[in-house]
C-alpha positions as CSV (number, residue, x, y, z in Angstrom):
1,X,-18.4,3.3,28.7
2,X,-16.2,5.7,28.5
3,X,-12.7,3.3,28.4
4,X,-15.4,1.4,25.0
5,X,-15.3,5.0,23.3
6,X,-12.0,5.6,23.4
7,X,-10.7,2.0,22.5
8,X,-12.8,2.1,19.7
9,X,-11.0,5.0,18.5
10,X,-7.5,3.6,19.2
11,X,-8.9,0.2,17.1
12,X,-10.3,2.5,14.2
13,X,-6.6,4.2,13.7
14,X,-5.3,0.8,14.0
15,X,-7.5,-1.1,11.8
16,X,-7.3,1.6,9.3
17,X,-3.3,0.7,8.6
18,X,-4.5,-2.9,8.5
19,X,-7.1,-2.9,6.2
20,X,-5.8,-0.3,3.5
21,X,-2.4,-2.8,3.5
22,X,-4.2,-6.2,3.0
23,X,-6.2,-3.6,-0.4
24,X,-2.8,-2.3,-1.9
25,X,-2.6,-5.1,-4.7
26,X,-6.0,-4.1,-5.8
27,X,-5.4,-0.7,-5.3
28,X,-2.5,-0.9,-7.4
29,X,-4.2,-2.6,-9.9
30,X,-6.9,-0.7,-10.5
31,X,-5.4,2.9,-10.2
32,X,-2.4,1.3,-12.2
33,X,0.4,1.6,-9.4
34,X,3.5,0.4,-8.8
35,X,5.3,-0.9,-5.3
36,X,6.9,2.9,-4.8
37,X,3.2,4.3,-4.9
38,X,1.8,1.6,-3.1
39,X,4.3,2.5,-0.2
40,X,3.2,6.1,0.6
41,X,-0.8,4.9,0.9
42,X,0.4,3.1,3.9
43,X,3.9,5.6,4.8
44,X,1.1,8.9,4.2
45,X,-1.1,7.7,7.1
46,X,2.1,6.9,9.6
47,X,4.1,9.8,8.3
48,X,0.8,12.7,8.6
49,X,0.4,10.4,12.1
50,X,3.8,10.5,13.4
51,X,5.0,14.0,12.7
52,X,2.5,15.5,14.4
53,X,1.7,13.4,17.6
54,X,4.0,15.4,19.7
55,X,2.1,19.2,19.2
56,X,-1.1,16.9,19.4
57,X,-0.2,15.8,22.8
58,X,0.3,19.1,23.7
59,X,-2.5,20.4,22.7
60,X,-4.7,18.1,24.3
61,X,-2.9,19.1,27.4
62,X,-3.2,22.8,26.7
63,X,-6.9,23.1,24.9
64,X,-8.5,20.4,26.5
65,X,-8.6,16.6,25.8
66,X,-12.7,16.2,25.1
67,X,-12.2,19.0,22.6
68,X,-9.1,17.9,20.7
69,X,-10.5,14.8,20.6
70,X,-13.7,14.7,19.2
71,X,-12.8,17.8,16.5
72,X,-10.2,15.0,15.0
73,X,-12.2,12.2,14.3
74,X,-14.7,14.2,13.0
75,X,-11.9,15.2,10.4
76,X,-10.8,11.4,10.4
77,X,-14.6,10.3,9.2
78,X,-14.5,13.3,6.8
79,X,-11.3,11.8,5.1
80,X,-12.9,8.6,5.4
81,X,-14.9,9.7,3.0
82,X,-13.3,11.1,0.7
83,X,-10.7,8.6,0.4
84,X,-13.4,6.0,-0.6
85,X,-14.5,8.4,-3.0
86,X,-11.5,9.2,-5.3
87,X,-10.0,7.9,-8.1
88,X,-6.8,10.5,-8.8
89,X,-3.6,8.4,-6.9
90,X,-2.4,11.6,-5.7
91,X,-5.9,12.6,-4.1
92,X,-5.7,9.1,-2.3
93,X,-2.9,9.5,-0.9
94,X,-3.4,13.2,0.5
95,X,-6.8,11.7,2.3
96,X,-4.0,9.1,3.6
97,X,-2.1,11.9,5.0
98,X,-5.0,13.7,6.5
99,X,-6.6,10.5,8.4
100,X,-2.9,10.9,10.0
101,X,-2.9,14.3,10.9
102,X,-6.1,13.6,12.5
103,X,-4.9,10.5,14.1
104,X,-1.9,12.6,15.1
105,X,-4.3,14.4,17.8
106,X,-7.0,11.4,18.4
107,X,-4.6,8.8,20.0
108,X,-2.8,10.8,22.4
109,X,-5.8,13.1,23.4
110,X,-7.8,9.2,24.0
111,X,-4.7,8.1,25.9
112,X,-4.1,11.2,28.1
113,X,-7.8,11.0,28.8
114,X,-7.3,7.3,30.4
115,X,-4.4,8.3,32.2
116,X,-5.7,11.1,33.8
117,X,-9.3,10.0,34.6
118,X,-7.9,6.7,36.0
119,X,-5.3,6.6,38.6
120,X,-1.6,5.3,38.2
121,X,-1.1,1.6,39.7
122,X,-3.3,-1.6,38.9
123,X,-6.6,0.5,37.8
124,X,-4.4,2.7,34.9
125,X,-2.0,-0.4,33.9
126,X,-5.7,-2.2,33.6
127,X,-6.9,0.3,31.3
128,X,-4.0,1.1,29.3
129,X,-3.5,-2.1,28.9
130,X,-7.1,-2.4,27.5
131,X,-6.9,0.5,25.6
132,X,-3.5,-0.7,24.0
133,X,-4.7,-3.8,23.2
134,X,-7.6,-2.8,21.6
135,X,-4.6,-0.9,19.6
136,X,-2.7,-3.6,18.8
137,X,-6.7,-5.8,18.1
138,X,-7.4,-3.8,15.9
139,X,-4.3,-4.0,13.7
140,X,-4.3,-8.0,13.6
141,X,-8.0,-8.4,12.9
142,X,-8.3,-5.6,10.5
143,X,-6.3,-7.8,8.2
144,X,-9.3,-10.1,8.2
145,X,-11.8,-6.9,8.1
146,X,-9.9,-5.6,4.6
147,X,-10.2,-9.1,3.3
148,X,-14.1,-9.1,3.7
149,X,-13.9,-5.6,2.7
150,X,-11.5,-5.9,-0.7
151,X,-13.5,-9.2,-1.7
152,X,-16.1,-6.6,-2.3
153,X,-14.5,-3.3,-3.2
154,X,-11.0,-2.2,-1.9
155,X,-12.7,1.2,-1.3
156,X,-14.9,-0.5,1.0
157,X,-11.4,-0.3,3.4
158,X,-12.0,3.4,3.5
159,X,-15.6,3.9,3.7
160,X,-16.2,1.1,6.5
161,X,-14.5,4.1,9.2
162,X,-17.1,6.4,8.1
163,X,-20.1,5.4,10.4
164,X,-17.8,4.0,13.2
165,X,-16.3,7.7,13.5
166,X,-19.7,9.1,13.1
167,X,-21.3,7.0,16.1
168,X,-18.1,7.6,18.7
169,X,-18.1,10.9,18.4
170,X,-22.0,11.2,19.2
171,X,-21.4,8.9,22.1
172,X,-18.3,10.7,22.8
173,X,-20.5,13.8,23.6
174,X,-22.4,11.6,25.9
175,X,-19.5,9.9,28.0
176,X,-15.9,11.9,27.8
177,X,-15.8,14.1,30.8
178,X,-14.9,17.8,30.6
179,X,-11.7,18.6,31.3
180,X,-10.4,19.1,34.9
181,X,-10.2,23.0,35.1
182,X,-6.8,22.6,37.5
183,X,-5.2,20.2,35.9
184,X,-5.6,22.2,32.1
185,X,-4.2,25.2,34.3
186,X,-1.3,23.1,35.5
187,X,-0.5,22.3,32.0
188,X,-0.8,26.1,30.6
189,X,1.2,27.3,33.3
190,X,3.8,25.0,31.7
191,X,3.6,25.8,27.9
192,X,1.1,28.7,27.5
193,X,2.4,28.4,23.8
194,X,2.6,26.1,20.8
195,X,5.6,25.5,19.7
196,X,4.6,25.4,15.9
197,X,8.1,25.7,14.7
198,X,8.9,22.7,16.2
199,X,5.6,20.9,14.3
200,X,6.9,22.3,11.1
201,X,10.5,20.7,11.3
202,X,9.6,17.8,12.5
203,X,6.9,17.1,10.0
204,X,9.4,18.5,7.1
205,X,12.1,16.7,8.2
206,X,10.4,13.2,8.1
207,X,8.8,13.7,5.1
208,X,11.9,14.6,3.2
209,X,13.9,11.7,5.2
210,X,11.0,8.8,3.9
211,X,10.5,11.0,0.9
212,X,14.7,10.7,-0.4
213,X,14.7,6.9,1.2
214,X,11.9,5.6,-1.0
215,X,13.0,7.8,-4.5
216,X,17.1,6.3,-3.8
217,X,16.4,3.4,-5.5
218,X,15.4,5.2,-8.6
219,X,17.7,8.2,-8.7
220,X,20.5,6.2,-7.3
221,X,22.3,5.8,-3.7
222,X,25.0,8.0,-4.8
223,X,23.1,10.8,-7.0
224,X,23.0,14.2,-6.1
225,X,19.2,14.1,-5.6
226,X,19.8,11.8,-3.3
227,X,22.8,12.9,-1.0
228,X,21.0,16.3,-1.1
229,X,18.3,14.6,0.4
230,X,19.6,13.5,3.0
231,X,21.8,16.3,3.7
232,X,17.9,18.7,3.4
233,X,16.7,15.7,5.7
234,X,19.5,16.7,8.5
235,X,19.5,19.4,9.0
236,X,15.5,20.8,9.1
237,X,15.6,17.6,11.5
238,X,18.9,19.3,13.2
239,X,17.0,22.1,13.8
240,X,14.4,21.0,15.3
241,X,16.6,19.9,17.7
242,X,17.9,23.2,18.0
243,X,14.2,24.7,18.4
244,X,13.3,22.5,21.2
245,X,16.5,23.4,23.4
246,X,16.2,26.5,22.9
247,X,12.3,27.6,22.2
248,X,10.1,28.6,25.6
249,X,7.5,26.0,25.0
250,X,9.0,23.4,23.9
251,X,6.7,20.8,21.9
252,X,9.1,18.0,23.5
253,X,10.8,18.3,26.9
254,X,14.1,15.9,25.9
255,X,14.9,15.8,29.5
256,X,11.7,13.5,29.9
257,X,13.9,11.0,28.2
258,X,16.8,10.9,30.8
259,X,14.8,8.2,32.2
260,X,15.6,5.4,30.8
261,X,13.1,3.2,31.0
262,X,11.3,6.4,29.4
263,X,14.1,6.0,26.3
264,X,13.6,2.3,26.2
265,X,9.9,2.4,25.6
266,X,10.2,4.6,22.6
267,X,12.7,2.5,21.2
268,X,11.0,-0.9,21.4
269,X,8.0,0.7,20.2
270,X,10.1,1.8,16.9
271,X,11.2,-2.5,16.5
272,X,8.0,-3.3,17.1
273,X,5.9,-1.5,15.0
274,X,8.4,-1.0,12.1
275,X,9.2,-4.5,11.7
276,X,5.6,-5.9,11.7
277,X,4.1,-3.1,9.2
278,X,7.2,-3.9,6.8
279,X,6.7,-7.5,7.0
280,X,2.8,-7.2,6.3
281,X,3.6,-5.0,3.6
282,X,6.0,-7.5,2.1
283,X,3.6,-10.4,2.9
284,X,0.6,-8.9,1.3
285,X,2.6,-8.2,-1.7
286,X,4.1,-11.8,-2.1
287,X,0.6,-13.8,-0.8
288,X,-1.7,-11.6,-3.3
289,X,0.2,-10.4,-6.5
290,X,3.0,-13.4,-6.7
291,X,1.2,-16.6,-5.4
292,X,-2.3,-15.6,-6.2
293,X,-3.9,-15.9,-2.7
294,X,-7.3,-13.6,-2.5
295,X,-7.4,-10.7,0.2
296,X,-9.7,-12.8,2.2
297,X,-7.6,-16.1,1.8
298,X,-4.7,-13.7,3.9
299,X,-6.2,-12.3,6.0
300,X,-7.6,-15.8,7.3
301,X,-3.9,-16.9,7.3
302,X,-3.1,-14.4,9.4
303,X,-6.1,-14.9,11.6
304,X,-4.6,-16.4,14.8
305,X,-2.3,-13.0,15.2
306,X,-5.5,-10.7,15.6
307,X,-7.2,-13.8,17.8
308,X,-4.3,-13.6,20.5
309,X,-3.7,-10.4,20.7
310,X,-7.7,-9.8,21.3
311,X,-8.0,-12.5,23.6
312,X,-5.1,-11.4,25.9
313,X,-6.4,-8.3,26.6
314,X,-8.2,-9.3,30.2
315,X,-5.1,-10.7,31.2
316,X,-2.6,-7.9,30.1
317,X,-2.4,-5.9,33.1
318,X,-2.3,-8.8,35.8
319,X,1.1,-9.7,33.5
320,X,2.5,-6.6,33.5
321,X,1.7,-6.7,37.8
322,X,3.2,-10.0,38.1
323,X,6.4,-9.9,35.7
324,X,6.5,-6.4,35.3
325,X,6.5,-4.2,31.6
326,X,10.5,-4.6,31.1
327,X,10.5,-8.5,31.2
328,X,7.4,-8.5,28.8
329,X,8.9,-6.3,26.7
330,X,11.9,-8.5,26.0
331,X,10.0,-11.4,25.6
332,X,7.8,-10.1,23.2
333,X,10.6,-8.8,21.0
334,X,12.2,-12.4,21.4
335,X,9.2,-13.6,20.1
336,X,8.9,-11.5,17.0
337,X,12.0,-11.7,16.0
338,X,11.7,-15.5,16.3
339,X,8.7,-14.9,13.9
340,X,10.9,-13.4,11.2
341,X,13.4,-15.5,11.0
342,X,11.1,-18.7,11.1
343,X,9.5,-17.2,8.3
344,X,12.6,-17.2,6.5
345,X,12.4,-20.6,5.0
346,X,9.5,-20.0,3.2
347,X,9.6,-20.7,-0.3
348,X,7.4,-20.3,-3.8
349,X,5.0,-23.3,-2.4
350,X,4.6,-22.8,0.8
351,X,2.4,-24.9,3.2
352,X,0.6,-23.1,5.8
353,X,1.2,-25.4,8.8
354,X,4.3,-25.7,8.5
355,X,5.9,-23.0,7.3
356,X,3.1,-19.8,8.3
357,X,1.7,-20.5,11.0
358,X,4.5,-21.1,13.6
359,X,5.3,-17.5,12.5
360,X,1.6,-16.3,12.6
361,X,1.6,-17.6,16.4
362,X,4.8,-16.4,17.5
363,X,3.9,-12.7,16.1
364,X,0.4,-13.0,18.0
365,X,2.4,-13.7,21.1
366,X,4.6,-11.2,20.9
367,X,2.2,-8.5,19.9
368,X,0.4,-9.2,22.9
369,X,3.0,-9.7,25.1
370,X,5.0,-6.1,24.2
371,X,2.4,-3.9,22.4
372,X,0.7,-2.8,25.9
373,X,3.9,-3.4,28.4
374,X,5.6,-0.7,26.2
375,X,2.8,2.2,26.3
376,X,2.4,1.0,30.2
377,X,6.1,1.8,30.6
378,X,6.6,4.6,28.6
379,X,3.7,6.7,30.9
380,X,5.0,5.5,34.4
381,X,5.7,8.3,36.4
382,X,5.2,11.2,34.5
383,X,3.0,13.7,36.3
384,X,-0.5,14.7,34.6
385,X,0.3,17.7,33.1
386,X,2.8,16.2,31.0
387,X,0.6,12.9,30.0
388,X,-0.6,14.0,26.7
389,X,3.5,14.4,26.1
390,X,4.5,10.8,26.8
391,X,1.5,9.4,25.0
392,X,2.6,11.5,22.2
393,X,5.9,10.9,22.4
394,X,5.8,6.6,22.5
395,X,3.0,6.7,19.3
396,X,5.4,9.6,17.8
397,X,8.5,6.6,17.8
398,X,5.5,3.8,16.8
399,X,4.8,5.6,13.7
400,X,7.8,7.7,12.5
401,X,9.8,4.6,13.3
402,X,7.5,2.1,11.4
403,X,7.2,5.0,8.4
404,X,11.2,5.1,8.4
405,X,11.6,1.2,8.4
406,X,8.6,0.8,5.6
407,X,10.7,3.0,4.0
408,X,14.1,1.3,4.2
409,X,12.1,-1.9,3.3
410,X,11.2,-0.5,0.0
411,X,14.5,1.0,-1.1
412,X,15.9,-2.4,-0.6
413,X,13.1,-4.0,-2.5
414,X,12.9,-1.8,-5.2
415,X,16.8,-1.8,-5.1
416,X,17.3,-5.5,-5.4
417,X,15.9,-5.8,-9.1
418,X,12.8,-8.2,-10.7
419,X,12.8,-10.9,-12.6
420,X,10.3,-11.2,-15.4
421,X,11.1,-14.6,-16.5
422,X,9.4,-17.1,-18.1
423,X,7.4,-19.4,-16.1
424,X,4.5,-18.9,-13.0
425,X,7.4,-20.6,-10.4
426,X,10.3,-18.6,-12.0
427,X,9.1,-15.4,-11.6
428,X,7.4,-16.2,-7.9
429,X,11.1,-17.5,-7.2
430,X,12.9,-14.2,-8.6
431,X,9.7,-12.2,-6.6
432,X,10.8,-13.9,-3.6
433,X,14.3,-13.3,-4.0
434,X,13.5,-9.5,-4.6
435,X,11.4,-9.6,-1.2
436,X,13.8,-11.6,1.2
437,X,16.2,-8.7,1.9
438,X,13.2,-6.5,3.9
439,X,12.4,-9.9,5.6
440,X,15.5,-10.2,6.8
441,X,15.2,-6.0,7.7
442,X,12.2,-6.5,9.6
443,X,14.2,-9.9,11.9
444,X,17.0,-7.1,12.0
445,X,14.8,-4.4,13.8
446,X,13.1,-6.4,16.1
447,X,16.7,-8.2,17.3
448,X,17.8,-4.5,17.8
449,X,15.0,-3.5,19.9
450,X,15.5,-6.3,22.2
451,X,19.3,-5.8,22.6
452,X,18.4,-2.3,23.4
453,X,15.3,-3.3,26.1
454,X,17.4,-6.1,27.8
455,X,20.7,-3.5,28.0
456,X,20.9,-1.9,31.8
457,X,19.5,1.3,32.5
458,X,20.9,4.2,34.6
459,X,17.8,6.2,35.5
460,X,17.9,7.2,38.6
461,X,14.0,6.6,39.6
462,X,12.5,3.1,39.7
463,X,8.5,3.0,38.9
464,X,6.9,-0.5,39.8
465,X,4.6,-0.1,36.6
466,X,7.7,0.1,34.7
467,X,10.3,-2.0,36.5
């Protein structure tokens, strides 16, 4: 019961990403909003999410685990709430941002939790596995939840989370264990401080970084709002580099990256998350608003992703024993990227045998393949004390990363101009045209990560989990 309650968490954050993307064309519509707007109600949640995953890791170590936890989703239903509620753009997207923060200290606290109640070989791959795959469940099927849930009202997408947070953290009460009184110790001992500094750059750095990405298009590549941007961006993020080197408590440990299989992790979770939420984003946007498909007529396309990754979740962890993480991970990649680039040929009238659903498959495949490999191999090895820190650290590179490529995808989209011409099929062609260079970003990212996870390593430790 007590793996059901915190899966159903890890789905929740997931399916909340999901679901609000597959309601941004009637978001925009209703609250009058343009692609640039539409992009931080999906970039607020991953931004608030990642920037503060790392001091949420830590603090789950330091304060205790049940605690963190349950405190957060209460906060997480609360913004529920009042993000179903609101009608002010701005308002929406600060309860976007919140869900995040609260996120931020949910998902590592739930993880840390499995990987400290259960112990490391076959029983912890088993139940991260499980717990990742619920993850990476509830991402694909909350396209088809949204659908249901837009048909209706897209504020449906926000209010759905409300009860579901409301019931885990009464069984949460019930079934999460209290912390191990040695093990917190161990982990004060460490860091008997918060390294808030640290928080603050990081957060401020990322925000200014998606923040100056997304307003280029508009104020121009080359304008000095833009340059100064970046230059801002750099160096609050250059100092946060120079805070954790130097700061007594550090809210990262960059040593715990020497490993590489550590490194690798982290950056195969950055291709695989930021190309698929770019592609979705881009997808949702050309299915809905250009070729007039309904949320729920998507969200069925897309079906067969959610339905593979769900089913594969008994058999994750015998894969990961038998072939081991790094092999998976590769093949998973391969398999995206595959996705991408089949999707490519897509055009204004497309049919879906043909031309979506060898994609749909191939994404469902590698989903399931990588998504739990990667949080299996980024946690081998590293003692307890320290688990809250890895889990924060591989969800801190799923989000940022997929909030810096969503970014990136919409400067180039917004970048590449519209057409408003004169026919249906003219403009869906000109839409298209606009949209093809962040497909081509997301079959990019994804070939990137997998050049990085099949390039040799030089760690010096080998962890069967991992290798």
């Amino acid at each position: 019961m007590l793996l059901l309650v915190l899966c159903t968490v890890l789905a929740l954050d997931a399916l909340d990403v999901s679901m609000v993307g597959v309601a941004l064309p009637s978001i925009g519509t209703e609250l009058r909003l343009g692609t640039e707007s539409l992009q931080w109600i999906v970039s607020a949640y991953v931004l608030g999410y990642g920037s503060l995953l790392l001091l949420g890791g830590r603090m789950a170590d330091l304060l205790g685990r049940r605690r963190i936890f349950l405190i957060a989703l209460s906060v997480f239903a609360a913004a529920s709430l009042l993000g179903g509620l609101v009608d002010d753009p701005a308002l929406l997207i600060g309860t976007r941002f919140l869900k995040g923060l609260a996120a931020a200290f949910t998902a590592p606290a739930g993880f840390s939790i499995i990987t400290t109640n259960f112990a490391e070989g076959r029983e912890r791959n088993r139940a991260v596995s499980i717990f990742t795959t619920f993850g990476a469940s509830g991402f694909s099927l909350g396209l088809v939840v949204g659908g249901l849930m837009t048909a209706m009202s897209w504020r449906w997408t926000f209010l759905v989370s409300v009860p579901v947070a409301v019931a885990v953290v009464l069984l949460g009460l019930k079934y999460i264990p209290r912390d191990n009184a040695a093990s917190r110790a161990e982990g004060s001992n460490q860091d008997s401080g918060h390294d808030l500094w640290g928080a603050v750059t990081l957060a401020a750095g990322m925000l200014g970084l998606v923040y100056t990405l997304v307003a280029a298009p508009g104020n121009g590549w080359g304008s000095v709002a833009t340059i100064a941007g970046f230059v801002a961006s750099a160096a609050v993020l250059a100092a946060f580099a120079v805070i954790e080197n130097h700061v007594r408590h550090p809210l990262i440990r960059f040593s715990i990256l020497r490993e590489g299989w550590v490194a690798r992790a982290n950056l195969s979770a950055v291709g695989l998350f930021g190309s698929y939420l770019s592609f979705q984003f881009i997808l949702t946007l050309y299915l809905q608003s250009v070729l007039g498909w309904s949320p729920l007529g998507m969200a069925l396309a897309l079906l067969p992703t959610g339905l593979l990754v769900a089913s594969s979740a008994p058999f994750a962890d015998r894969l990961i024993d038998k072939f081991g993480a790094p092999l998976l991970i590769r093949t998973g990649l391969a398999s995206l990227a595959l996705g991408y680039l089949l999707f490519l040929r897509v055009g204004t009238s497309p049919n879906y045998v043909t031309d979506i659903l060898p994609s749909v498959l191939l994404l469902g495949v590698g989903f399931a393949l990588a998504f739990p490999s990667i949080n299996v191999q980024a946690t081998a090895g590293i003692r307890n004390a320290e688990q809250g820190l890895a889990a924060g650290l591989i969800q801190t590179s799923t989000q940022v990363g997929a909030a810096l490529v969503l970014a990136v995808t919409t400067a180039m989209v917004s970048g590449h101009g519209n057409s408003s011409g004169g026919g249906a099929s003219v403009d869906a062609g000109a839409m298209l045209e606009q949209y093809r260079p962040g497909l081509i970003l997301s079959a990019a990212v994804a070939l990137a990560a997998l050049l990085i996870a099949a390039a040799p390593t030089r760690s010096r430790k080998r962890v069967a989990a991992a290798h």
